[in-house]
C-alpha positions as CSV (number, residue, x, y, z in Angstrom):
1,X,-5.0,-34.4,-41.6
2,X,-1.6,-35.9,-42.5
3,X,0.7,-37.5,-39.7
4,X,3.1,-35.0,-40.3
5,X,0.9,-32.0,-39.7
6,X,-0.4,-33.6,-36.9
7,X,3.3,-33.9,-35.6
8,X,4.1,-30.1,-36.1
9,X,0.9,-29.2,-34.4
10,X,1.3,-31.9,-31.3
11,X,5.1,-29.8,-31.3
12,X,3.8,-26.6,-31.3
13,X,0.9,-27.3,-28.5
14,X,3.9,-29.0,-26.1
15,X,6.1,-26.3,-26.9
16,X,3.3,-23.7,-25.9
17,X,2.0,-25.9,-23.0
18,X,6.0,-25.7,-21.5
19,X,5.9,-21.6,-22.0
20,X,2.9,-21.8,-20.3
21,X,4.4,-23.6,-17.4
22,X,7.4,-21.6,-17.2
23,X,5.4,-18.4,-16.9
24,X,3.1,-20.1,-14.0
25,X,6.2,-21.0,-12.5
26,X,8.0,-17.4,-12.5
27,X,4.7,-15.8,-11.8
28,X,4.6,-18.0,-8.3
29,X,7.9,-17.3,-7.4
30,X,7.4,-13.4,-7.5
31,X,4.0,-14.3,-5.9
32,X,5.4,-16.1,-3.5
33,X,8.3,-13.3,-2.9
34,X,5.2,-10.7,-2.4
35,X,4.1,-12.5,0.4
36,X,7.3,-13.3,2.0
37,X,7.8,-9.5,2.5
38,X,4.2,-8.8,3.4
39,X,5.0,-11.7,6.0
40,X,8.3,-9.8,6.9
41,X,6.1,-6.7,7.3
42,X,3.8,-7.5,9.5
43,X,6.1,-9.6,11.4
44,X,7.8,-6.5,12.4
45,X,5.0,-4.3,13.1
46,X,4.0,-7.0,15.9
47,X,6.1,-5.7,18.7
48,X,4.7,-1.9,18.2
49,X,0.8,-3.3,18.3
50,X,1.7,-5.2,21.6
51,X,3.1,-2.2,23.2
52,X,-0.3,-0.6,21.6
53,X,-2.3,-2.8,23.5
54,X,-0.6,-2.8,26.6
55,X,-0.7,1.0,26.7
56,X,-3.4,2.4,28.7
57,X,-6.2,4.2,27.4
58,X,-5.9,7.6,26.0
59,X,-9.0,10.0,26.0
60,X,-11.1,11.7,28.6
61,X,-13.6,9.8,30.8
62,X,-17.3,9.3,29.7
63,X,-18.4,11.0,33.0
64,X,-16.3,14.2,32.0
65,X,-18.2,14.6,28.7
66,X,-21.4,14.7,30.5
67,X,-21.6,18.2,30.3
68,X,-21.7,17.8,26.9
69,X,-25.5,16.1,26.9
70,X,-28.3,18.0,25.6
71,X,-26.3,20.9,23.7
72,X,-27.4,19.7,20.2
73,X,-31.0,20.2,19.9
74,X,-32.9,17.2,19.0
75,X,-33.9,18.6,15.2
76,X,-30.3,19.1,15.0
77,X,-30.1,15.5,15.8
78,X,-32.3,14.3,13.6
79,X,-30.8,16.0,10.4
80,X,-28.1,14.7,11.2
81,X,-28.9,11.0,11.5
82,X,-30.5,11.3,8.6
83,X,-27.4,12.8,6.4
84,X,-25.5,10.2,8.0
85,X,-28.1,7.0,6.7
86,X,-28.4,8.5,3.3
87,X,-24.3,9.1,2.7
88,X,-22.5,6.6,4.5
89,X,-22.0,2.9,4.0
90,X,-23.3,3.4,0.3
91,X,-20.3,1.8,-2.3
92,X,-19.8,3.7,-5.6
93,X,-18.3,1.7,-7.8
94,X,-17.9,4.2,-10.4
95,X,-15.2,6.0,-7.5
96,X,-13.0,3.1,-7.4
């Protein structure tokens, strides 16, 4: 290979090595502008889980459900725990 096609080609790689670093460059700035509002959200939605956790507990007491115990029968049970351990926790990645 001749020195002067060597030349055009070492041009042509720095050339395409400096596009290369301008785009990394642009694409961390908008990455890093992404985050900044994601930062900015959540920022703001502190005060409102504070005041979540502070609140006090909504819901009716365990002892008040108690009447509740016994009214499913037990084959009713069953079926159910068993729809529940074939269709849940099971990731279909053809759904995504």
């Amino acid at each position: 290979m001749s020195k002067a096609i060597k030349s055009q080609v070492m041009k042509q790689l720095e050339s395409l090595f400096e596009e290369l670093e301008q785009r990394i460059l642009k694409y961390e700035g908008q990455r890093m502008k992404h985050l900044e509002s994601l930062l900015e959200e959540l920022e703001q939605r502190i005060p409102e889980f504070a005041r979540m956790l502070k609140a006090p507990p909504r819901g009716v007491a365990g002892a008040q459900l108690l009447r509740f115990a016994g009214g499913i029968a037990s084959d009713d049970l069953a079926l159910m725990q068993d729809a529940i351990e074939k269709g849940c926790e099971q990731v279909r990645l053809d759904e995504w």
